[in-house]
N, CA, C and O atoms as a GROMACS GRO file, in nm:
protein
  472
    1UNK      N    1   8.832   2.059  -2.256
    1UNK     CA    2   8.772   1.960  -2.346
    1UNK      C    3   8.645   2.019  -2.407
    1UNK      O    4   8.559   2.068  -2.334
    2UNK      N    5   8.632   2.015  -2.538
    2UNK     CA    6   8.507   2.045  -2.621
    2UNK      C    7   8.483   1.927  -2.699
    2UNK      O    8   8.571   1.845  -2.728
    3UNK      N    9   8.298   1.916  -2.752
    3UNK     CA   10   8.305   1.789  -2.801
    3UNK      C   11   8.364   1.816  -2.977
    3UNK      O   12   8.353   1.729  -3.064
    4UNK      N   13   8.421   1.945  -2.997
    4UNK     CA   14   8.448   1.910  -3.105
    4UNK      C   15   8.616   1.883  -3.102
    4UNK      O   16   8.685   1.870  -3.203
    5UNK      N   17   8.661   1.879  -2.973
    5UNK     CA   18   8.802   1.771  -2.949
    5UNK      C   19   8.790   1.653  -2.942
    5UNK      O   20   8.874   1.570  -2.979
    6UNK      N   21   8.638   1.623  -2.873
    6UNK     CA   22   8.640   1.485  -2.867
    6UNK      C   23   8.653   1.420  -2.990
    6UNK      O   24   8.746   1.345  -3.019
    7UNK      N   25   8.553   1.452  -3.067
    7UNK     CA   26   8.513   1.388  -3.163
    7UNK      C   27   8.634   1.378  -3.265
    7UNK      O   28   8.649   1.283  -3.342
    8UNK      N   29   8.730   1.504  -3.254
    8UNK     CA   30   8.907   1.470  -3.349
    8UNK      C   31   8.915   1.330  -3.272
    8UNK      O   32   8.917   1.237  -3.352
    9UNK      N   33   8.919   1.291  -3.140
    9UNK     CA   34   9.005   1.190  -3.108
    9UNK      C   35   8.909   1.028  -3.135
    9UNK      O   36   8.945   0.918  -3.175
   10UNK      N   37   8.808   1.068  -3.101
   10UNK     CA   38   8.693   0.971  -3.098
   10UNK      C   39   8.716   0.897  -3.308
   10UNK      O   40   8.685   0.785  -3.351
   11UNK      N   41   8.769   0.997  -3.372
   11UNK     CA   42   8.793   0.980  -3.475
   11UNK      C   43   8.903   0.898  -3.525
   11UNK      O   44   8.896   0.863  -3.643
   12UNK      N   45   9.012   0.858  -3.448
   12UNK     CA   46   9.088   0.782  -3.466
   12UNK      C   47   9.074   0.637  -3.404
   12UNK      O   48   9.168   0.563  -3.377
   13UNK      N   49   8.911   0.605  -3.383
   13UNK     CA   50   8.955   0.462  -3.312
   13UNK      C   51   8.889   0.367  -3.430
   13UNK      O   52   8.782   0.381  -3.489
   14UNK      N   53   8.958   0.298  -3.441
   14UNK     CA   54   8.956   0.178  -3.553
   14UNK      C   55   8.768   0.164  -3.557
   14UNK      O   56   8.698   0.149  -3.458
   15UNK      N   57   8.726   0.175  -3.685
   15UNK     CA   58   8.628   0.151  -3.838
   15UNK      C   59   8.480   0.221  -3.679
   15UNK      O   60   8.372   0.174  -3.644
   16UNK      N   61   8.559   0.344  -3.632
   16UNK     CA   62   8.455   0.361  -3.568
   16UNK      C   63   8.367   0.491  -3.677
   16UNK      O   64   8.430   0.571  -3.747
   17UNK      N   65   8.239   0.488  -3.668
   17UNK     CA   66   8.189   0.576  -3.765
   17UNK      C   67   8.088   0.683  -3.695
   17UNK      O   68   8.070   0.663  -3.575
   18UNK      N   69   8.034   0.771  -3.741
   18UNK     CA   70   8.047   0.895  -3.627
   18UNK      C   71   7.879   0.950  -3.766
   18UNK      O   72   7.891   0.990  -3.881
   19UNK      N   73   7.745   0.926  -3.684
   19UNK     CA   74   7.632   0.993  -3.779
   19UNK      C   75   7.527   1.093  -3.675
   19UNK      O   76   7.560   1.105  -3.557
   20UNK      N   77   7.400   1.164  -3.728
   20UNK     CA   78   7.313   1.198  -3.639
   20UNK      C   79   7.172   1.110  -3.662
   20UNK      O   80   7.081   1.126  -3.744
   21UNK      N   81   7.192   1.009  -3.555
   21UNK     CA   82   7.076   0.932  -3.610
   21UNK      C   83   6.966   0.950  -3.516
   21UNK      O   84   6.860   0.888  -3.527
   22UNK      N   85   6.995   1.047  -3.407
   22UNK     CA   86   6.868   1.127  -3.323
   22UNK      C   87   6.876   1.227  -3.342
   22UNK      O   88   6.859   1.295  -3.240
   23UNK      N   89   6.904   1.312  -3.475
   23UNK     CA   90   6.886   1.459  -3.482
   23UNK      C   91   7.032   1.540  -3.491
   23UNK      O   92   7.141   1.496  -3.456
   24UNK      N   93   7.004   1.668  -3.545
   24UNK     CA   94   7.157   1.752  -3.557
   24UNK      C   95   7.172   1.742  -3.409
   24UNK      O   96   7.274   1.675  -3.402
   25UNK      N   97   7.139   1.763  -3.300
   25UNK     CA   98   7.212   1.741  -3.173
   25UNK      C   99   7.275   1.704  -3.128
   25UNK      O  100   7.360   1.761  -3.060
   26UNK      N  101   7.256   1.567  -3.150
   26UNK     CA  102   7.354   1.422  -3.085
   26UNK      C  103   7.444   1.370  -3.205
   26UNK      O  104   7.376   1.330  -3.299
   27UNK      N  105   7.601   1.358  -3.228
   27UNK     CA  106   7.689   1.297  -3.276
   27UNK      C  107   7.697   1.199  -3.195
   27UNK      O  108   7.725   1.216  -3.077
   28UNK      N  109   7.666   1.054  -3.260
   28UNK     CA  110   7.652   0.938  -3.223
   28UNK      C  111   7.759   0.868  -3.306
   28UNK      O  112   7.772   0.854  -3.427
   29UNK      N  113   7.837   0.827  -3.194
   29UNK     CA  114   8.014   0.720  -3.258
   29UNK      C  115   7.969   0.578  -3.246
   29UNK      O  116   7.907   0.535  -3.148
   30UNK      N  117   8.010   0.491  -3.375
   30UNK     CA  118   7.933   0.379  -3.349
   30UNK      C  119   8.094   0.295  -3.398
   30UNK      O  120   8.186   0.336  -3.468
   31UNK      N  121   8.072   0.156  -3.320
   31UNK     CA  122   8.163   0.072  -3.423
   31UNK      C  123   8.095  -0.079  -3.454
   31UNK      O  124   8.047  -0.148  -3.364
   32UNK      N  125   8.097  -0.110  -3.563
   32UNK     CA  126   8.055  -0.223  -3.649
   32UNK      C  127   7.881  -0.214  -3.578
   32UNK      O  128   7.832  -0.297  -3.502
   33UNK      N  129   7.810  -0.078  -3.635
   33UNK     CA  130   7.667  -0.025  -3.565
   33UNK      C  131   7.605  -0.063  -3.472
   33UNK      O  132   7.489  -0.101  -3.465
   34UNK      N  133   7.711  -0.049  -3.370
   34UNK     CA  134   7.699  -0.047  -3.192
   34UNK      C  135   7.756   0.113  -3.129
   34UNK      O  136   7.846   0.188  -3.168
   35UNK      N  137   7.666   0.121  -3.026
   35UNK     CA  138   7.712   0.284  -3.045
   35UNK      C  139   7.780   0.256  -2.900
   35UNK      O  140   7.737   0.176  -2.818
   36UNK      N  141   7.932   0.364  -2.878
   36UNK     CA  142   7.993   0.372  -2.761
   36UNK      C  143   8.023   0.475  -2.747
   36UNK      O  144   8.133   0.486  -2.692
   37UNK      N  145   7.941   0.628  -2.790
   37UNK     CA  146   7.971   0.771  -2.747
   37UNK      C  147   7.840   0.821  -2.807
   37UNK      O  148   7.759   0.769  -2.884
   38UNK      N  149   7.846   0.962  -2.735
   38UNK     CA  150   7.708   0.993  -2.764
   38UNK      C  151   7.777   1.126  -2.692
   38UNK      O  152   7.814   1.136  -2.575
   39UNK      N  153   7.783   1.239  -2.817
   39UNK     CA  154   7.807   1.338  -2.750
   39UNK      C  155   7.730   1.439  -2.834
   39UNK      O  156   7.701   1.426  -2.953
   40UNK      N  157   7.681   1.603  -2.707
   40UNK     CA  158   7.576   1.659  -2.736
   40UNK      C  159   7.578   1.801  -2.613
   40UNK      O  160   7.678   1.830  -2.547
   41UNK      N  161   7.492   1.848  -2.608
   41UNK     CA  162   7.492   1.984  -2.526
   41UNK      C  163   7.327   1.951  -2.486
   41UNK      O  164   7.235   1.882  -2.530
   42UNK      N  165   7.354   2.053  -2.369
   42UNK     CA  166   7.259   2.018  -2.252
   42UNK      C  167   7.246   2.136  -2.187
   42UNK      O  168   7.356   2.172  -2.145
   43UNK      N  169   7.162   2.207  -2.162
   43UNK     CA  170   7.193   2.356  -2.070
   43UNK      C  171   7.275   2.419  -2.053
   43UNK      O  172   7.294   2.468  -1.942
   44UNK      N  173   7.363   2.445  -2.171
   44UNK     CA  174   7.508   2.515  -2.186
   44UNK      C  175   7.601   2.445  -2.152
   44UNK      O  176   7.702   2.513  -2.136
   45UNK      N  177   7.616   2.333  -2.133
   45UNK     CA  178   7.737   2.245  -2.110
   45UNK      C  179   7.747   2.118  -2.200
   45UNK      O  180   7.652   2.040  -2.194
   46UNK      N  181   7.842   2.092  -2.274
   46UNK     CA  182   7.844   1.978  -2.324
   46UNK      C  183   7.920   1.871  -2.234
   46UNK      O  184   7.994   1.895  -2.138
   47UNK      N  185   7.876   1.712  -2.300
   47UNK     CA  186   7.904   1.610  -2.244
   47UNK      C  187   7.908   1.490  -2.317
   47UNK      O  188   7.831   1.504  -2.412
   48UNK      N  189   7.953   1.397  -2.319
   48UNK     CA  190   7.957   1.242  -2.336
   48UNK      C  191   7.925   1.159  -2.277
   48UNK      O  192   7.972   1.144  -2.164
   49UNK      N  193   7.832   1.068  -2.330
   49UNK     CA  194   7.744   0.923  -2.286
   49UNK      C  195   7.846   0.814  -2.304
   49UNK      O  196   7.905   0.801  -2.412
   50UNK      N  197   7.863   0.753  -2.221
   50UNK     CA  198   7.927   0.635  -2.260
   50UNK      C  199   7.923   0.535  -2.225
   50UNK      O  200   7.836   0.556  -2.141
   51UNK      N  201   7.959   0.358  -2.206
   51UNK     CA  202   7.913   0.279  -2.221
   51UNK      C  203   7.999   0.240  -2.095
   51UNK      O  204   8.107   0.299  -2.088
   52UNK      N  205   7.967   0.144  -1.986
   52UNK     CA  206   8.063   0.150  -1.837
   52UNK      C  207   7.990  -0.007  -1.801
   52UNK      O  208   7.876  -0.046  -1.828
   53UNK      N  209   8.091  -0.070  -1.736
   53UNK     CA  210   8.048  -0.160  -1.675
   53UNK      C  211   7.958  -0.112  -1.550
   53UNK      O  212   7.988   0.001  -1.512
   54UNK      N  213   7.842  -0.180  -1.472
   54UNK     CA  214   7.775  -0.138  -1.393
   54UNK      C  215   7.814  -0.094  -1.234
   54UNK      O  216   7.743  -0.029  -1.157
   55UNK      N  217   7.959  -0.154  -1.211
   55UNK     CA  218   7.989  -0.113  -1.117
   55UNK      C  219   8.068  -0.016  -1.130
   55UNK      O  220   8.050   0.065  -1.039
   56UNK      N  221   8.162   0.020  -1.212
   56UNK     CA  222   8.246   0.111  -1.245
   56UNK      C  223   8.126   0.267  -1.264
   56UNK      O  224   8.155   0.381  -1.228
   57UNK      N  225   7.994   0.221  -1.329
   57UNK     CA  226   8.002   0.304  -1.323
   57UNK      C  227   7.926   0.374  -1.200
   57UNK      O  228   7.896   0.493  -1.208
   58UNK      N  229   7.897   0.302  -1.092
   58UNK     CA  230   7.859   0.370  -0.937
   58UNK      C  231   7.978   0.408  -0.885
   58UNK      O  232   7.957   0.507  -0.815
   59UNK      N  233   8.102   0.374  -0.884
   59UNK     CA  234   8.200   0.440  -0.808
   59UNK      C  235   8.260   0.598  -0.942
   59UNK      O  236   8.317   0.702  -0.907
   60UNK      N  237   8.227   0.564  -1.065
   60UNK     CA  238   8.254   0.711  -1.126
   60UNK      C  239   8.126   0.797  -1.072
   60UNK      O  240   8.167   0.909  -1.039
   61UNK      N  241   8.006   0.786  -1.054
   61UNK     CA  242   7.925   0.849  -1.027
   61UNK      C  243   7.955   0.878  -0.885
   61UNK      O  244   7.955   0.999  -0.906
   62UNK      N  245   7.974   0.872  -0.792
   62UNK     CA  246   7.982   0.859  -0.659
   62UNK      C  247   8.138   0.937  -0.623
   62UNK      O  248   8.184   0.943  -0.509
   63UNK      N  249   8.181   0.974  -0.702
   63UNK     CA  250   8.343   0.995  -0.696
   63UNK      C  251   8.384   1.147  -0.786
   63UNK      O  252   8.476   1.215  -0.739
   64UNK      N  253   8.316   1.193  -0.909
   64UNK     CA  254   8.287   1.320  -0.976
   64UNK      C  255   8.125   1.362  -1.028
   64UNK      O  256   8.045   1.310  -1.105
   65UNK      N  257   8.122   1.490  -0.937
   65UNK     CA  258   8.014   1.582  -0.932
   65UNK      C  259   7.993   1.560  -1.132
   65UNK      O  260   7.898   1.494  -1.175
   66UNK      N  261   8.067   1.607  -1.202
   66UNK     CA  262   8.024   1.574  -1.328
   66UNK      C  263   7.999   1.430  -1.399
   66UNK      O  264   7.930   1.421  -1.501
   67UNK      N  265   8.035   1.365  -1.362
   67UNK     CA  266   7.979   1.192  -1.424
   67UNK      C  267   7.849   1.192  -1.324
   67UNK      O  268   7.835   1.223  -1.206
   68UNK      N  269   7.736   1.131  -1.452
   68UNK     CA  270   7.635   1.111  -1.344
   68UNK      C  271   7.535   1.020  -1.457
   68UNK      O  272   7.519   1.043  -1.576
   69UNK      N  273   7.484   0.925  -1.382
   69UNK     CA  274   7.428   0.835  -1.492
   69UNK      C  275   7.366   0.860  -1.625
   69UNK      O  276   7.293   0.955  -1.653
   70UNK      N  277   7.403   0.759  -1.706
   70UNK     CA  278   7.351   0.797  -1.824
   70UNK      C  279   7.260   0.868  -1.898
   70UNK      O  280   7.165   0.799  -1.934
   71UNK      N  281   7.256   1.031  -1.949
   71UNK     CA  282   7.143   1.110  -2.003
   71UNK      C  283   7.034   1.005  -2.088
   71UNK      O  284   7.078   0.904  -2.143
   72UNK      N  285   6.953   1.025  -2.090
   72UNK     CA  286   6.877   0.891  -2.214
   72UNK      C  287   6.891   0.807  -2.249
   72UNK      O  288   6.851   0.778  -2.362
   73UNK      N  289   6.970   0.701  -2.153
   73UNK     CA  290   7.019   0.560  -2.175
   73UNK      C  291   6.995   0.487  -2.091
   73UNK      O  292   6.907   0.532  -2.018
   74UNK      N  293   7.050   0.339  -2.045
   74UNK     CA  294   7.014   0.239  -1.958
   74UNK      C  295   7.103   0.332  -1.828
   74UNK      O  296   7.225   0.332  -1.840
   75UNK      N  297   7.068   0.377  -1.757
   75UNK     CA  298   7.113   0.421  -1.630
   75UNK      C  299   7.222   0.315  -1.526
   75UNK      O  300   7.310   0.350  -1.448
   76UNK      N  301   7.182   0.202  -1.557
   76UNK     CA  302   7.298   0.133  -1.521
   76UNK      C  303   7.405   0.106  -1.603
   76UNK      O  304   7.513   0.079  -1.550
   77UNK      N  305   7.392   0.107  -1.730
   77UNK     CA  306   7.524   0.090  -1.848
   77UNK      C  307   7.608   0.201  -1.863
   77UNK      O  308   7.730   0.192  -1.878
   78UNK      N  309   7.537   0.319  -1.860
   78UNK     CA  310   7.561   0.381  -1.936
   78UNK      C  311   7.620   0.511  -1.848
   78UNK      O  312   7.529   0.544  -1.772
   79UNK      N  313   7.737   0.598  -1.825
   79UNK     CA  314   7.731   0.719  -1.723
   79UNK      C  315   7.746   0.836  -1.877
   79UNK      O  316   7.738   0.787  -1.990
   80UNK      N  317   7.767   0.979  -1.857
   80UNK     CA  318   7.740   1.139  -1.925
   80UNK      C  319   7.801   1.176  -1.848
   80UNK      O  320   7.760   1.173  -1.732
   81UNK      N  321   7.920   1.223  -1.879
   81UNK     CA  322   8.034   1.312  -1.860
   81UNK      C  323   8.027   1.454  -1.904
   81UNK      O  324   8.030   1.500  -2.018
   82UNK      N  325   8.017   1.512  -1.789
   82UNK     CA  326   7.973   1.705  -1.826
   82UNK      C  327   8.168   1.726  -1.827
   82UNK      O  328   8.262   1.682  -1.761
   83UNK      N  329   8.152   1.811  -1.932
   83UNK     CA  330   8.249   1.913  -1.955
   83UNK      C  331   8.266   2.081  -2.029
   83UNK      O  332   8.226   2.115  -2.141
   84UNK      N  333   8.326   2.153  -1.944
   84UNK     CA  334   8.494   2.156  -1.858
   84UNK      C  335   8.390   2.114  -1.672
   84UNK      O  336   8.278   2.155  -1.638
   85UNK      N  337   8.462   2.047  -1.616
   85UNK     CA  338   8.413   2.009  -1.503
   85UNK      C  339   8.549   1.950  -1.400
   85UNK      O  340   8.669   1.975  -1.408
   86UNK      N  341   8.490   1.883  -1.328
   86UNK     CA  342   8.544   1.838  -1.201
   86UNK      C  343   8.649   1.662  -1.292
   86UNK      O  344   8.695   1.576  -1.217
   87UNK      N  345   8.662   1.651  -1.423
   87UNK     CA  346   8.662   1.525  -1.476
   87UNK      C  347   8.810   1.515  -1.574
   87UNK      O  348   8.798   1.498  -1.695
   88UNK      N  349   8.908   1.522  -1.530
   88UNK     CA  350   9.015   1.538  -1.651
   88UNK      C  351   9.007   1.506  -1.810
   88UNK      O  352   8.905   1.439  -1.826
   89UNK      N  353   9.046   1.519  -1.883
   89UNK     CA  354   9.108   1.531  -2.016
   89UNK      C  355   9.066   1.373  -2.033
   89UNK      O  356   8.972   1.305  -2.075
   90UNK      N  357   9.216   1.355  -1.962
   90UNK     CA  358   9.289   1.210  -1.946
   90UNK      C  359   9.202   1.126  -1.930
   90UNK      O  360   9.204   1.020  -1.991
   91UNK      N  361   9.096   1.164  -1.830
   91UNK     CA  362   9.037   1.028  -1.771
   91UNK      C  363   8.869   0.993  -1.886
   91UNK      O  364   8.799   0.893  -1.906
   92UNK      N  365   8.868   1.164  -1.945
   92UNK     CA  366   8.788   1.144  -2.046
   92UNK      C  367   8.807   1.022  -2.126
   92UNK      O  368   8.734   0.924  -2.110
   93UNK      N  369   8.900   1.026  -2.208
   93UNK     CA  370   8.961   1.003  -2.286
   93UNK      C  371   8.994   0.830  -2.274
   93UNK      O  372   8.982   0.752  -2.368
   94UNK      N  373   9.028   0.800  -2.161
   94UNK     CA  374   8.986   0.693  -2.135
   94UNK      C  375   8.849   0.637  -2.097
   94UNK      O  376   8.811   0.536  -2.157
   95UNK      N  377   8.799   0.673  -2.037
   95UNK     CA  378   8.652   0.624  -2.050
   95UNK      C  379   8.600   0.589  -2.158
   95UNK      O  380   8.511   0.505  -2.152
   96UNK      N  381   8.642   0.647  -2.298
   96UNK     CA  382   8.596   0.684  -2.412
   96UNK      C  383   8.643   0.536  -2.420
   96UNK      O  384   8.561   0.446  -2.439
   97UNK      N  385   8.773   0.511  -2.407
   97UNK     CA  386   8.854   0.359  -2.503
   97UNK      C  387   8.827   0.276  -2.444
   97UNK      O  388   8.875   0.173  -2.492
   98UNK      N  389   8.728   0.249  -2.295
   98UNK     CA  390   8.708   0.135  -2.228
   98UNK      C  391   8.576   0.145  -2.297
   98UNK      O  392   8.545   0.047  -2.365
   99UNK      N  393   8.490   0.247  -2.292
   99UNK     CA  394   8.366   0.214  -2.339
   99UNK      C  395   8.344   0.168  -2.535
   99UNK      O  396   8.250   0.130  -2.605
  100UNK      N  397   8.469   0.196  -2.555
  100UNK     CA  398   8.492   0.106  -2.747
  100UNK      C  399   8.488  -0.012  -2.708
  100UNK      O  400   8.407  -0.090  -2.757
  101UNK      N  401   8.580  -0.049  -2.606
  101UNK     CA  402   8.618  -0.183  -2.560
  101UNK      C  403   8.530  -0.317  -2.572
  101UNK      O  404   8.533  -0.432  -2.616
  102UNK      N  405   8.412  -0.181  -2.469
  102UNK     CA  406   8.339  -0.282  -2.410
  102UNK      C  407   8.211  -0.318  -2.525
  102UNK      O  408   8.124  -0.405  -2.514
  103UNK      N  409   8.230  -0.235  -2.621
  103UNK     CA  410   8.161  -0.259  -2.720
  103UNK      C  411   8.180  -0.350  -2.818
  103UNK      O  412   8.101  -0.434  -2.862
  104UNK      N  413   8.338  -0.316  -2.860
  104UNK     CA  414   8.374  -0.453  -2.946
  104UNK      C  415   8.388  -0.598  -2.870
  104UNK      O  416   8.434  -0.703  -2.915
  105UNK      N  417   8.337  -0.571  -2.746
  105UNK     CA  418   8.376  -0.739  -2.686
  105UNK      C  419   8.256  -0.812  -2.706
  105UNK      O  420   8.249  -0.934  -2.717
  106UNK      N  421   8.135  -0.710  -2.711
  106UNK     CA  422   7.952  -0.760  -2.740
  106UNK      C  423   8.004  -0.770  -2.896
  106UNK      O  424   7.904  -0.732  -2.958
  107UNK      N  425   8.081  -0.794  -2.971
  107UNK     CA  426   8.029  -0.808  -3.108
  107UNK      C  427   8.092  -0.964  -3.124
  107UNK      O  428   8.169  -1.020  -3.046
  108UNK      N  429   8.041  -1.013  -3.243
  108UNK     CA  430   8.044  -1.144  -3.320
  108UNK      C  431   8.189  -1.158  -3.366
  108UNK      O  432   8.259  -1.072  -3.418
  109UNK      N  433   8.221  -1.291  -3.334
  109UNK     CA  434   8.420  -1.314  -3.297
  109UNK      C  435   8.465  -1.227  -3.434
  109UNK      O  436   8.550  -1.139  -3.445
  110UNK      N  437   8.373  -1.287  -3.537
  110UNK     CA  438   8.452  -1.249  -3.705
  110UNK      C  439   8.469  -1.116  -3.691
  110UNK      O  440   8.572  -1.076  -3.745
  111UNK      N  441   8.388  -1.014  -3.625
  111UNK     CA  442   8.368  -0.860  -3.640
  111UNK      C  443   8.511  -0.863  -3.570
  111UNK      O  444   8.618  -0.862  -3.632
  112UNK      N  445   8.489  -0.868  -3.383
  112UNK     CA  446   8.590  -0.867  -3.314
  112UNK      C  447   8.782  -0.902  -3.388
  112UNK      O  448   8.885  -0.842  -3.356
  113UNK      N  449   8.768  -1.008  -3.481
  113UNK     CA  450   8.906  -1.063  -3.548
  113UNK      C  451   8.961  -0.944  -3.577
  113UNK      O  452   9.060  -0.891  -3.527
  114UNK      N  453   8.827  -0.876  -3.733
  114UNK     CA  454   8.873  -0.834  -3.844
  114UNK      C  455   8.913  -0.672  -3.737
  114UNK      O  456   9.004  -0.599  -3.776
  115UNK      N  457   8.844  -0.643  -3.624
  115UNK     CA  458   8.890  -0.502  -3.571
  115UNK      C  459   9.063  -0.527  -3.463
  115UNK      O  460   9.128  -0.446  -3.397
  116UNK      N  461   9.080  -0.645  -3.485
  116UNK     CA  462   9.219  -0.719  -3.412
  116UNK      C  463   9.193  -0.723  -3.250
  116UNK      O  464   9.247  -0.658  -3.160
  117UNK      N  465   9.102  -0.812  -3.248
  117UNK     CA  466   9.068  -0.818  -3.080
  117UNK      C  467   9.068  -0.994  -3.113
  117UNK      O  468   9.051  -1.051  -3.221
  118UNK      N  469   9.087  -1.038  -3.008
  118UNK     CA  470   9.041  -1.185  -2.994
  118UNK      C  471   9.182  -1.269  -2.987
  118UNK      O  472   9.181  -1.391  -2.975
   0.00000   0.00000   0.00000
């Protein structure tokens, strides 16, 4: 996994939009301008921030040496996924679509409709 795979896939999730609004560093994925990825490099390793319910995300932290609470975010919301690591593809990849999830569920019903949730 590289984040410039992620970001092909991160690219197909519905009216999600992808800017650098902390600098060329950080590619920040937003949907209806709520952000649910945050990917970037860090001491030679890149990784993804993402958005986790609070318990989910103590048993991902507690469970892979590479998930470990959120780089520059709410430490309880939020876990950073180092990659190539101890963390599959797969499970990337999902993390990624729970943390859209959990984003479009904080938005306003009309937003939520028009993205076909509700």
């Amino acid at each position: 996994m590289t984040n410039k795979e992620l970001a092909k896939y991160l690219d197909t999730f519905m009216a999600a939009e992808a800017d650098y609004p902390f600098g060329p560093d950080a590619l920040v994925y937003k949907v209806k301008g709520k952000m649910f990825a945050i990917l970037a490099k860090r001491e030679g390793r890149e990784y993804v921030t993402l958005k986790v319910q609070p318990e989910d995300g103590e048993v991902l932290t507690s469970q892979f040496d590479d998930i470990t609470p959120g780089y520059h975010t709410n430490k309880r919301h939020w876990i950073t996924v180092y990659y190539p690591g101890d963390v599959e593809d797969g499970l990337v990849h999902d993390l990624c679509e729970r943390s859209y999830e959990l984003v479009v569920k904080g938005l306003k019903k009309l937003e939520r409709v028009a993205l076909g949730y509700d």
